[in-house]
N, C-alpha and C positions, 0 to 999 in steps of 0.2 A: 620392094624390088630393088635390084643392085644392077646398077652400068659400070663399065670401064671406060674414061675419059684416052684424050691422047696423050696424058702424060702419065700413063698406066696407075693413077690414082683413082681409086674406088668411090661412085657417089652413089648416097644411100638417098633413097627414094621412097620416103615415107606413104603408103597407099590405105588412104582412112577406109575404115571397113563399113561394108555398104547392108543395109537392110533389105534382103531381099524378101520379105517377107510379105504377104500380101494380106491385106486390109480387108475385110468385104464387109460394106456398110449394109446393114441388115435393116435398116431403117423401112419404114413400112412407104415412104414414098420413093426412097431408090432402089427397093428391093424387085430382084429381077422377077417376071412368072416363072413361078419353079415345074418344069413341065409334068404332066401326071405318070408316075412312077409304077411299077407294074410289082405286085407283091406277093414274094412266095413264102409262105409259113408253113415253117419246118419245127420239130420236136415241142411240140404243142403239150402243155397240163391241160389235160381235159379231169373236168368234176363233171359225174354226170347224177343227175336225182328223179326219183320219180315217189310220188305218193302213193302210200299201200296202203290206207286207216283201216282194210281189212285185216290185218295182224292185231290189230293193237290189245283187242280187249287178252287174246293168248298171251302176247308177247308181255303182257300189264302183267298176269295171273301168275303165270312164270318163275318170272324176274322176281316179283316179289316176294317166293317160298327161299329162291335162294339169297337172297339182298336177308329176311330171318333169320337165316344161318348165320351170317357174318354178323348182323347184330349183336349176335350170343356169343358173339366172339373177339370183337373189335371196339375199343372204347372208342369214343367219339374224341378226335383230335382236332384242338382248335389252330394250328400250324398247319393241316393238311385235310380239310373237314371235306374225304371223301371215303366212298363204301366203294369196292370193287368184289365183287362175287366171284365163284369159281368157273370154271368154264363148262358150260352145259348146251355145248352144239349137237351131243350124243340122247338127250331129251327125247323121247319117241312124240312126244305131245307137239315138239316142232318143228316134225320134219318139212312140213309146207314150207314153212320159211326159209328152212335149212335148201330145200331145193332150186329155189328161187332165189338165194343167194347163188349159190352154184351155179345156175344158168345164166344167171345175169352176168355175171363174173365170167364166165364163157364164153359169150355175148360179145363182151367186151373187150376182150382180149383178140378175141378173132377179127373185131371192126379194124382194130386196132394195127392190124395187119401179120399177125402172127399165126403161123402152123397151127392152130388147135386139134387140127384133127385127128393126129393120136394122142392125143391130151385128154386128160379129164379134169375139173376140179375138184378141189375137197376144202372143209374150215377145217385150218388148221389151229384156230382160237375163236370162243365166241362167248362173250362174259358181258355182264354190265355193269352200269356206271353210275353212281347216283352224287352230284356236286352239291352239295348244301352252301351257305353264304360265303363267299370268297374264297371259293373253293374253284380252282381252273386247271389249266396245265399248258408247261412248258410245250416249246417248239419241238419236236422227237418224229424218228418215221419208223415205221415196220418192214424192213428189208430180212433178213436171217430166211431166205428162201420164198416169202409169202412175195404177192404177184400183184393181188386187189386186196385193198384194207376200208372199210367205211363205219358208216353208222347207221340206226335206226332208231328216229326218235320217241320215246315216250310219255317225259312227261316233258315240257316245257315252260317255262313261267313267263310272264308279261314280259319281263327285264330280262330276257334270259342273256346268257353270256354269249358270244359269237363263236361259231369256228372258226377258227384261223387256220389258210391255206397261204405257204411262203414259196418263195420263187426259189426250184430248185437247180438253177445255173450258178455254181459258188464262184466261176469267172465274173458274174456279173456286180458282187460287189467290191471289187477292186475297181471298179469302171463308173459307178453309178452317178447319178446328177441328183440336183433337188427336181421333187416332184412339183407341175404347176400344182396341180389341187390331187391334193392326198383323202380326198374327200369321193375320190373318185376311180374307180379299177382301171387302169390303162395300161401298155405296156412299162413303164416307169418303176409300177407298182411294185415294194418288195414282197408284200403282203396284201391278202386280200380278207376281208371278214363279212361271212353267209350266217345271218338268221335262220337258227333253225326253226322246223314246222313239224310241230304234232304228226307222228305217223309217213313221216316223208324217210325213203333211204336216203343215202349220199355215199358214193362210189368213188375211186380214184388209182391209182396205181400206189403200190407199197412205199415208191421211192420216192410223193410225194411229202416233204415236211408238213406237217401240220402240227393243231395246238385246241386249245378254249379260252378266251380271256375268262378272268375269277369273274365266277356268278355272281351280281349285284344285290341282286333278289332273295328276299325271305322264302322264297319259295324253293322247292327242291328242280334238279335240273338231272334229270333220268337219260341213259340209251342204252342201244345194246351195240357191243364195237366187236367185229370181227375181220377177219383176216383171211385169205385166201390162199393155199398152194396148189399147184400141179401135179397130175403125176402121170405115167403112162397107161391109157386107156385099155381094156379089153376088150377084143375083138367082139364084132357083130355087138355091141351095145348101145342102143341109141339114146340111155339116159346121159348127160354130159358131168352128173355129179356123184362123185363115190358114195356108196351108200354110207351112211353112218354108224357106228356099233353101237351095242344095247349102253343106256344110259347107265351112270355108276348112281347108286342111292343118295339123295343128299341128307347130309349130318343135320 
């Protein structure tokens, strides 16, 4: 800061800069009671699951004619030691299942809080997967239209590999802290990993990321992964899932 004297000479007035920063000791004896805070949770990943071991022995018999085909046609690679079959959601043997994705998937979308009702669903993919030892897969999501993406497990082994579901806020890793216990699902979490279970689906929204850690296990680690679109419904119909077309022959 600068004054003018009475002999119009200028004095400079050095002014040390002040901290005004505030402290707060967090300490657990001077820490104030932090009053109870009222919580609203907005744009929620919901994973939703339910066990059906009624599919299994079809969904087993299936999978396994086409998982043959690819046999006969896929060497076995040890850099990526997985079997992907072709898509067989057009199967007439299983439309049960096929419809009960659809509903469920319809289900859920509407809880969800969305229009459905001149909606209908349809798979727009539905193939399986079969992981052999150290065979997993990358973080990836199925957006290109699809709505609901899940699984359905088949085979499972003791050790089997996790799913991996990641937290789909990409603001949130420019922001993030260390986790106390990574041991433990909390908000913090960037990632979460579900044991899967014989005969159990698992449902979620397309835009969720997900993954598998590499299977540990000598044992095979089987499902079937399909995908959801929408489309517009036809009047007076009250089934919610488009019928499927005649299945094509497998090679």
């Amino acid at each position: 800061m600068s004054t003018v004297n009475n002999s119009g000479s200028l004095n400079l007035h050095i002014v040390e800069p002040q901290n005004t920063a505030t402290v707060v000791d967090t300490s657990a004896q001077n820490a104030m009671e932090v009053p109870k805070l009222e919580q609203w949770h907005y744009f929620p990943s919901v994973l939703y699951t339910i066990d059906k071991p009624e599919f299994l022995d079809t969904m087993t018999t299936v999978s396994q004619e086409y998982l043959e085909a690819i046999y006969k046609t896929q060497d076995y690679n040890e850099i990526y030691p997985v079997y992907q079959t072709q898509g067989f959601q057009n199967d007439p043997r299983i439309m049960d299942f096929v419809r009960f994705i659809g509903q469920t998937s319809w289900d859920i979308l509407a809880g969800q809080g969305y229009n459905m009702a001149p909606l209908h669903t349809f798979i727009t993919e539905l193939w399986c997967q079969e992981h052999l030892k150290l065979s997993g897969q990358e973080q990836h999501l199925h957006g290109h239209g699809n709505q609901i993406s899940g699984f359905y497990f088949l085979e499972v082994p003791d050790d089997a590999p996790r799913t991996a579901i990641y937290d789909p806020r990409p603001a949130k890793q420019y922001a993030n802290l260390p986790e106390t216990d990574m041991t433990k699902p909390t908000y913090a979490s960037l990632s979460i990993h579900f044991m899967p279970k014989r005969g159990q689906f698992m449902f979620m929204n397309s835009w969720l990321p997900h993954g598998f850690t590499k299977n540990p296990s000598d044992g095979v680690f089987r499902f079937i992964h399909f995908n959801i679109g929408i489309t517009p419904a036809p009047q007076n119909q009250q089934n919610h899932t488009v019928p499927q077309q005649p299945q094509v022959e497998i090679v």
